[in-house]
C-alpha positions in Angstrom: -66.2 -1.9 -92.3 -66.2 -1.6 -96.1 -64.4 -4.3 -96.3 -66.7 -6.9 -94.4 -69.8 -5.1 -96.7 -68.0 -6.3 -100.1 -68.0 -9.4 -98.3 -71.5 -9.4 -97.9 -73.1 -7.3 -100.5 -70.4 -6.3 -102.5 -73.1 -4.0 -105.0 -73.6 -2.2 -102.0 -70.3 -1.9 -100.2 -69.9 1.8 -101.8 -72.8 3.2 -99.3 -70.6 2.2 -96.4 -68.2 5.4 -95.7 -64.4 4.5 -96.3 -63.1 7.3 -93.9 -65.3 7.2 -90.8 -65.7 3.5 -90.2 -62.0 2.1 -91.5 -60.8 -0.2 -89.1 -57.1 0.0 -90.4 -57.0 3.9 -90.0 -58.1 3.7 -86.3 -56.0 0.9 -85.3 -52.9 2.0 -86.7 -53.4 5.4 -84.5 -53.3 3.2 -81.5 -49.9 2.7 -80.3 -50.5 0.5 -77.0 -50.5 -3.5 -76.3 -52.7 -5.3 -78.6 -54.4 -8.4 -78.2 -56.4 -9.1 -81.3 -58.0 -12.8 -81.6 -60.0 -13.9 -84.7 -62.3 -17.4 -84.8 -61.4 -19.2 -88.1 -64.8 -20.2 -89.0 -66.0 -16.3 -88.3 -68.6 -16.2 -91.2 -69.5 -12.5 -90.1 -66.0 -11.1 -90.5 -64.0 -13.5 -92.4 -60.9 -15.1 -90.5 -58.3 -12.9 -93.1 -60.0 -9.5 -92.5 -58.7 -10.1 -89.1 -55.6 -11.0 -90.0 -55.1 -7.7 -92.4 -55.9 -5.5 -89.4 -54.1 -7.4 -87.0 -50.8 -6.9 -89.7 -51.7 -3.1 -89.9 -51.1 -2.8 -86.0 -48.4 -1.3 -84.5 -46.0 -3.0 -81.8 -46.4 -4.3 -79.3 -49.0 -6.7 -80.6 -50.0 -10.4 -80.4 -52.4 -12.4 -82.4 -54.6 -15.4 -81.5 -56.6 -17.8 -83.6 -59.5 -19.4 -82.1 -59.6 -22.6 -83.4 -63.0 -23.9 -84.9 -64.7 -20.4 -83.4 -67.2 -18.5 -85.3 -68.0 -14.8 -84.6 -69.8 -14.9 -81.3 -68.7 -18.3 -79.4 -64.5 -17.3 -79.5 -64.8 -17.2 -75.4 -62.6 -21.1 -74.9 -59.9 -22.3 -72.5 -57.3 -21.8 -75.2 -58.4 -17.9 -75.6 -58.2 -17.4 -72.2 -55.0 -19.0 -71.4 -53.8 -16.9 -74.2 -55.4 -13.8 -72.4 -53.9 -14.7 -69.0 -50.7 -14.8 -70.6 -50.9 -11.1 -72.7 -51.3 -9.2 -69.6 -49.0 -10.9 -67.2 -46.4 -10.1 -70.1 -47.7 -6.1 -70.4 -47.8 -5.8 -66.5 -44.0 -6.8 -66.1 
């Protein structure tokens, strides 16, 4: 969460609390399938944020760029092919 706040108001970013919102602590605690997909015009969350936690993830894990999606409109035909295909491989 810090990290998106020096994004965005990067005087500020020290009121966020680096232990109890960090993104990259919680996910690497998780140790299950992972779908993680990231719009590349996300203005709110910038497209390599995503990538970073993505990369912090453990296995098994797959990433998906949404093509010429912003924060809130990442729901396509392409995502949810991508979707479709992620569970049919973790319910094998």
């Amino acid at each position: 969460m810090r990290d998106v706040a020096d994004v965005h108001f990067p005087k500020l970013s020290w009121l966020v609390p680096q232990q109890k919102l960090n993104s990259k602590t919680q996910i690497q605690r998780y140790h299950g399938p992972l779908l993680l997909s990231h719009g590349d015009k996300d203005r709110t969350i910038p497209y390599q944020l995503g990538r970073q936690l993505y990369e912090s993830a453990n296995e098994p894990k797959q990433w998906v760029r949404i093509e010429n999606a912003g924060h809130n409109d990442w729901l396509c035909e392409a995502y949810l092919r991508q979707l479709e295909g992620f569970v049919a491989s973790i319910a094998k």
